[in-house]
N, C-alpha and C positions, 0 to 999 in steps of 0.2 A: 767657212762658217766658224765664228771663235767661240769660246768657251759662254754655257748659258747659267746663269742660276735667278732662283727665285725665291722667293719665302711670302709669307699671309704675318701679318701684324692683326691678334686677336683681343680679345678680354673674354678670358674664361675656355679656352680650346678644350672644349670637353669631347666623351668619343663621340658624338653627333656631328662636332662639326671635324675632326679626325676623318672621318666616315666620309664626310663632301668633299673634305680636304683631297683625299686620296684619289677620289672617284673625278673631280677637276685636273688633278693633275696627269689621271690615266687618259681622259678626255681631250685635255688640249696638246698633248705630248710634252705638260714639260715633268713627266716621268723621268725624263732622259736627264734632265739637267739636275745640280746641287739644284736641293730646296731645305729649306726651313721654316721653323715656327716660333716667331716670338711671343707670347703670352705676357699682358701687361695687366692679368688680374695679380693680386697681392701673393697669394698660395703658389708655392712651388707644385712644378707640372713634370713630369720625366720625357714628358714626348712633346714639350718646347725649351726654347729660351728663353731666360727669365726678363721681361722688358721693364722697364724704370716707371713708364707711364707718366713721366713728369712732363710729356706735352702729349698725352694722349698717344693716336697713330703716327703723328708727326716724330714725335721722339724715337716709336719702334722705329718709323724707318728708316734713322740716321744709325739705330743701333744693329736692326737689319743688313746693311749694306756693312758696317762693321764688321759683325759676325759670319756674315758668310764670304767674307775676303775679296768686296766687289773689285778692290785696285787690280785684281788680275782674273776680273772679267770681262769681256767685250758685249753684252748684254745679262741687262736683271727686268725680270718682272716682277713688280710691287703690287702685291694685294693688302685689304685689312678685307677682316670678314663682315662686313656689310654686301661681300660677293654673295655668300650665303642666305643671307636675308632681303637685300633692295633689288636684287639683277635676273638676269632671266640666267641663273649658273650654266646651265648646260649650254644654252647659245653661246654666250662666250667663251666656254672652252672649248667649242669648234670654231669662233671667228678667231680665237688664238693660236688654233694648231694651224689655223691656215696663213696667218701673219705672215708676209713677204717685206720687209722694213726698207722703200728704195732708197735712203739715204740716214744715215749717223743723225740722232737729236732723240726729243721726249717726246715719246707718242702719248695717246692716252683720250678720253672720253673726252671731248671739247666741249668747252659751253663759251658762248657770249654773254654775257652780265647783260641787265637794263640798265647798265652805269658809266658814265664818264668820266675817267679819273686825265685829270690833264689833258683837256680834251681829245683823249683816247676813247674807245671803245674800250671794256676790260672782258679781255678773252683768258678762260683759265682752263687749266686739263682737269676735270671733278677730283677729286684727291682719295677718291675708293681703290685706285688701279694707275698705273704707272710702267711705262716700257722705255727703258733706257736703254739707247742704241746707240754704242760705242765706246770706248772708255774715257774721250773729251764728255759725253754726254752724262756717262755717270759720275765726271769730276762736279762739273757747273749744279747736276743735280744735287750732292752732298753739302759742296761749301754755300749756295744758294738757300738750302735747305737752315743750314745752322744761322745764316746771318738774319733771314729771317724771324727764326725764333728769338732773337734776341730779342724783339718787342711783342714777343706770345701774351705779354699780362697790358700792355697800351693798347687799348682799346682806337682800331682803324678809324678816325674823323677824316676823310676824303670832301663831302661838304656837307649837308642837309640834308640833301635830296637822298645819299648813300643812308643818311641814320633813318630817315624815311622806311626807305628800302627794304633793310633788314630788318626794322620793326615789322613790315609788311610780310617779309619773308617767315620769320618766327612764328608771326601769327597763324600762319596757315591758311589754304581756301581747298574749296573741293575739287579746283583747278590749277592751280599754283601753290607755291610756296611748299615749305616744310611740311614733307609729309607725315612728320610722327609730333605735329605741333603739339598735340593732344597728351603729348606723354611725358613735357617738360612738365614735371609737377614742382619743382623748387625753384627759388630764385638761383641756388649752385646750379641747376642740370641746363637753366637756361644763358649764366653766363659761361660753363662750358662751350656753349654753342656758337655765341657770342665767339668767345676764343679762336675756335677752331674754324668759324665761316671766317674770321679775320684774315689769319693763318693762309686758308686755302687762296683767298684773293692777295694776300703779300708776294705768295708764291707765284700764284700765277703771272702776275705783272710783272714780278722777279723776272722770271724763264722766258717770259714773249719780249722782253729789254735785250734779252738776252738773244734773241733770235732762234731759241732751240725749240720750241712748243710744236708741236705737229699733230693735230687730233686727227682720229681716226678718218676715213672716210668710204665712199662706196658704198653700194644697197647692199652687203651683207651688212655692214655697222649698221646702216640707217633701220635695215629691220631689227636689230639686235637692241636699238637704241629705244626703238617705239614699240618692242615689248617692256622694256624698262620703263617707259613711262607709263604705259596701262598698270604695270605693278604700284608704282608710285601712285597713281588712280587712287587704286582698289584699298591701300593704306591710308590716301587720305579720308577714304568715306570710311572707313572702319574707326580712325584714329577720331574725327567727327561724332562717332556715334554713341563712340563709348567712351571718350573721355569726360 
């Protein structure tokens, strides 16, 4: 087994989430491994890394894998803390301790789009979590990662149907879509989002060209997966009610 490390990409790592931080990482065993915390609110923190936030999570985790010296690791796992708030925490850091990876690539939370880009299907790994297995797999993952930011502020046009899509997506239902739609109150918090769904399907399409993408699988993920979506639920009827 070679060398492991990890780190969480936050905004705001206060001791609450210190607190999950700790209790995650006793949970899933990556105690054992380097970890870290990038922090990408404005205010210097002593118990993280200062992050840039100039693409959001996406930027921590190019400076993520930076700081904790991934060229001479053979596995990272990538959190932001959306762990703490969208996921069932505790299930995943027992479907993590138990991770067996049978071959080198980007594992991570798979989804299939309802989209066709080049008459593809677009499959992408959700971009909350990330497990790079190997050190080919966290090379393709880094440079992957920066080429795509290059177009972080070009807004993805794929064809109609996609701007369709994501307007759909944005909008929210009490079965679909964005489950915090309710909480986009500015036209900024909505083209962040805009941004950042862009981002996450660049990437995705990026790594599956690339042949490296491998989402999870097996009844432990799929139960782990469909508590994650009763959460996702239970936010949207909330986010509905009271927005």
């Amino acid at each position: 087994m070679g060398s492991t490390g990890c780190f969480l990409v936050a905004y705001d790592f206060n001791d609450r989430k210190q607190k999950l931080w700790n209790t995650f990482l006793n949970r899933s065993g990556l105690n054992e491994s380097r970890s870290i915390v990038i922090d990408n609110a404005p205010h210097d923190n002593i118990h993280a890394e200062k992050g840039s936030n100039t693409y959001f999570e996406f930027s921590g985790y190019l400076e993520g894998l930076e700081k904790i010296g991934s060229k001479n690791l053979d596995q990272v796992f990538i959190f932001n803390d959306t762990l703490f708030e969208h996921h069932a925490t505790s299930m995943w850091a027992d479907y993590i301790r138990n991770i067996k990876p049978s071959r080198d690539g980007i594992y991570g939370d798979g989804r299939i789009e309802p989209v066709i880009w080049d008459s593809k299907p677009l499959r992408i790994l959700a971009s909350w979590h990330f497990l790079l297995q190997g050190k080919v797999a966290i090379d393709i993952f880094d440079k992957t990662l920066r080429e795509v930011l290059l177009d972080f502020d070009e807004p993805l046009i794929i064809n109609e149907e996609y701007k369709t899509y994501r307007e759909r997506y944005l909008s929210g239902g009490v079965f679909s879509g964005y489950s915090l739609s309710g909480k986009l109150d500015s036209k900024e918090d909505i083209q962040r989002k805009i941004k950042c769904i862009d981002t996450e399907h660049r990437l995705g399409r990026a790594l599956d060209e690339n042949s490296v993408i491998i989402p999870y699988s097996g009844y432990r993920y799929r139960l782990v997966h469909l508590v994650d979506r009763f959460l996702s639920f239970k936010r949207r009827i909330k986010s509905k009610v009271f927005s």
